[in-house]
C-alpha positions in Angstrom: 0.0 0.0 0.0 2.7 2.6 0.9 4.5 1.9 -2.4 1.5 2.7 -4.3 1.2 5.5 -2.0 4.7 7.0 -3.0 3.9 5.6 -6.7 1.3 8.1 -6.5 3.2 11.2 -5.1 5.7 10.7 -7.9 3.2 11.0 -10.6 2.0 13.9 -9.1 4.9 15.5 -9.8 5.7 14.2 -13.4 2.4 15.6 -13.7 3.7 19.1 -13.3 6.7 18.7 -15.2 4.7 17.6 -18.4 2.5 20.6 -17.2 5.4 23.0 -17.5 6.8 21.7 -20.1 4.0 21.9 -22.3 3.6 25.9 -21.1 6.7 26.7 -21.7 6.4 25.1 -25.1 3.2 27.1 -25.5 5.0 30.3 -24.6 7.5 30.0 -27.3 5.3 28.9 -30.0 2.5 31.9 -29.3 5.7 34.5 -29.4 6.4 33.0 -32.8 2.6 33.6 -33.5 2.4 37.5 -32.4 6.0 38.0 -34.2 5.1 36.4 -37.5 1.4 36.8 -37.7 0.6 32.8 -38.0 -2.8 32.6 -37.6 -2.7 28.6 -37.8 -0.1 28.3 -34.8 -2.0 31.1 -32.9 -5.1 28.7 -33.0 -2.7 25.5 -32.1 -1.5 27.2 -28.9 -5.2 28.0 -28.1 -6.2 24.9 -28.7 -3.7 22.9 -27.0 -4.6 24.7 -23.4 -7.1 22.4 -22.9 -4.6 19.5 -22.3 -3.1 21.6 -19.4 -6.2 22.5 -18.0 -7.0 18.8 -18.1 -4.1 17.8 -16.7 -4.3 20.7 -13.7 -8.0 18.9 -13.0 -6.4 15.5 -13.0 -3.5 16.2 -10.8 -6.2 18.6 -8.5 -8.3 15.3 -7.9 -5.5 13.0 -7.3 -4.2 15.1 -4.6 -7.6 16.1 -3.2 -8.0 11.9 -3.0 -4.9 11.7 -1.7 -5.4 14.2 1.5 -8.7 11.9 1.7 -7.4 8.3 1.8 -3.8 9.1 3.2 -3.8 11.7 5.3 -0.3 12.6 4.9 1.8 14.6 7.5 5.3 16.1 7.2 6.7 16.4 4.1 4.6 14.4 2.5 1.9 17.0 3.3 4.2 19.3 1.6 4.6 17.3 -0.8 0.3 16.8 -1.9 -0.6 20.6 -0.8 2.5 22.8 -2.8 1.5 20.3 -5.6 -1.8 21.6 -5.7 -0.8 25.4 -5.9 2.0 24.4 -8.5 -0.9 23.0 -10.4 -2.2 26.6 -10.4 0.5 28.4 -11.7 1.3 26.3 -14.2 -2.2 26.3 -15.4 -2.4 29.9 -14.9 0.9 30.2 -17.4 -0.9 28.5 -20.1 -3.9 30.9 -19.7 -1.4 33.4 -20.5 0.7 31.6 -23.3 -3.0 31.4 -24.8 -3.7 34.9 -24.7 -0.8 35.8 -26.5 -1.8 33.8 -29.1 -5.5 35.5 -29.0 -3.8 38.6 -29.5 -2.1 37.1 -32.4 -5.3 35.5 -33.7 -7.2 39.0 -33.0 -4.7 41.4 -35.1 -4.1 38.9 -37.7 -3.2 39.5 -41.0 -1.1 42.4 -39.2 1.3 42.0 -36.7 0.2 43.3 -33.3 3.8 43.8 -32.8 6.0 47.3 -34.6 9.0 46.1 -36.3 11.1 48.2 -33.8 9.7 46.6 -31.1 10.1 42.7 -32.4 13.7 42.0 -30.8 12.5 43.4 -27.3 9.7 41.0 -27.4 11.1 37.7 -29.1 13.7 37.9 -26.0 11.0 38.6 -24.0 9.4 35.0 -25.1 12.4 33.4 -25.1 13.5 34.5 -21.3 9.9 33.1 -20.3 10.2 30.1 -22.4 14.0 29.7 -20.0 12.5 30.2 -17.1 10.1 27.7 -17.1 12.4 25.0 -18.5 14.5 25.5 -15.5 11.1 25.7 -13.0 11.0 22.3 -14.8 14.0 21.1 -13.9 13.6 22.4 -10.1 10.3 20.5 -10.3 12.5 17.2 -11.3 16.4 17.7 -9.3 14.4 19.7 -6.1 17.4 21.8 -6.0 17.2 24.5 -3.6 19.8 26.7 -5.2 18.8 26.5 -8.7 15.3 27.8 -7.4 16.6 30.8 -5.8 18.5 31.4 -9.1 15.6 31.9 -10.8 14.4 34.6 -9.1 17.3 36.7 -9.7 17.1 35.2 -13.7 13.7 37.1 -13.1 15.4 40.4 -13.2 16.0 40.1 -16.3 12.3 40.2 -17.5 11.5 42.8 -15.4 14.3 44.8 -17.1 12.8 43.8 -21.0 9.1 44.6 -19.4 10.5 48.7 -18.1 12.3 49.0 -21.1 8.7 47.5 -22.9 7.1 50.4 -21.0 9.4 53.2 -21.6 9.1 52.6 -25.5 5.6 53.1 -25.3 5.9 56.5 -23.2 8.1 58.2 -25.3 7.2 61.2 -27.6 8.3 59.7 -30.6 6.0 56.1 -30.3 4.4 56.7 -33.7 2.0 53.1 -33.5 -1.4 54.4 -32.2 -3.3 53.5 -29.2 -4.3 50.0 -30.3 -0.8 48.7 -31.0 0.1 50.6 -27.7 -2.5 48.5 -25.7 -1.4 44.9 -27.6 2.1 45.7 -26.8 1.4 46.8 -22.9 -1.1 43.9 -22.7 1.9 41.5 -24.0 4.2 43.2 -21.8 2.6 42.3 -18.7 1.5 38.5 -20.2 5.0 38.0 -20.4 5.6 39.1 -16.7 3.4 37.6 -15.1 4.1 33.8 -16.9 7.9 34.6 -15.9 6.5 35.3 -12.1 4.0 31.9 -12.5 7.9 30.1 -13.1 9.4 32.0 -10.0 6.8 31.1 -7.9 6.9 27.2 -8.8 10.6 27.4 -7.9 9.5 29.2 -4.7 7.2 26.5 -3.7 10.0 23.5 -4.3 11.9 25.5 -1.6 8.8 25.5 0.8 8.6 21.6 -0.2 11.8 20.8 0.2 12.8 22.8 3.0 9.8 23.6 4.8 10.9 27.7 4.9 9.8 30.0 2.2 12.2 31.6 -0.2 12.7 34.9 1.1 13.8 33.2 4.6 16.8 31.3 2.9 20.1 33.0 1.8 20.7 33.6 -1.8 22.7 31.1 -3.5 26.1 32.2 -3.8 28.4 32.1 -6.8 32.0 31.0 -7.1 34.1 33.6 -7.2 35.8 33.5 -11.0 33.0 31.2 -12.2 
């Protein structure tokens, strides 16, 4: 019974490694969409959101059945209930992978995105589509240090997002007020999916650990590395 027990913790959490896998997949092909105006991949990403909502329901009820039968304590309680918010913001990602590819599928034939502005957000897509490949990994190796990392990898969007901003405040943003609200509403899509990734990592430090995040030290680097 208990190795069916611990069977089923472990497929809880290739659950949500296939989960962000496939978001982070669906991040990089709906930044392909809004850069290149494909209308065909815009609708695939939109599509394919249903198989992460129905895996976030499928690893929701296996947990919540779990809690029932089990009743775990310690770290396996960790364990079921981080699970279960992971599931969330991993789902929550895809719902924002998606509507970049509705912004796509909305503005299409255009581009919803200038010319000027198309390096700013492909690194954009391609910092969220990192991010989540090493949440991913965190998910998999439970390694405390690489999860703190990625907050501090999170800079780095933040950075892209300001510099997103102050493109579209300055005098000589020639576009109009449509483009200006795709590009702000892209902006922050992109954001938030890179803070869904951060707080994943978070949460394998709660699991692991049993303290939150901001409690541990920073992981240091070697010095010359």
């Amino acid at each position: 019974m208990r190795d069916a027990y611990h069977e089923e913790l472990d497929s809880i959490s290739e659950g949500l490694v296939e989960m962000a896998r496939l978001v982070g997949s669906a991040i990089g092909r709906a930044t392909t969409a809004i850069l290149d105006a494909d209308l065909k991949l815009a609708e695939n990403v939109i599509a394919a959101d249903e198989k992460v909502d129905t895996l976030q329901r499928d690893l929701e009820t296996r947990a919540i059945t779990l809690l029932a039968r089990q009743q775990p304590v310690a770290t396996d309680l960790r364990i079921v209930v981080t699970s279960l918010r992971m599931s969330a913001d991993l789902e929550r990602s895809g719902d924002l992978a998606q509507h970049v590819a509705k912004v796509a599928r909305l503005r299409f034939p255009d581009s919803a995105v200038p010319g000027d502005l198309h390096a700013t957000i492909l690194e954009m897509g391609q910092l969220a589509q990192r991010l989540m490949a090493k949440a991913a990994e965190v998910i998999i190796t439970k390694d405390v240090d690489l999860a703190l990392q990625l907050e501090q990898d999170d800079d780095a969007m933040d950075l892209l997002h300001r510099a997103l901003f102050q493109h579209l405040m300055d005098d000589r943003w020639k576009h109009g007020i449509e483009t200006a609200v795709d590009v702000t509403l892209l902006g922050r899509y992109y954001e938030r999916f890179a803070d869904h990734a951060v707080s994943v990592a978070r949460r394998v430090v709660y699991l692991v650990t049993g303290e939150h995040a901001d409690e541990l030290a920073p992981p240091t680097t070697v010095e010359g590395a």
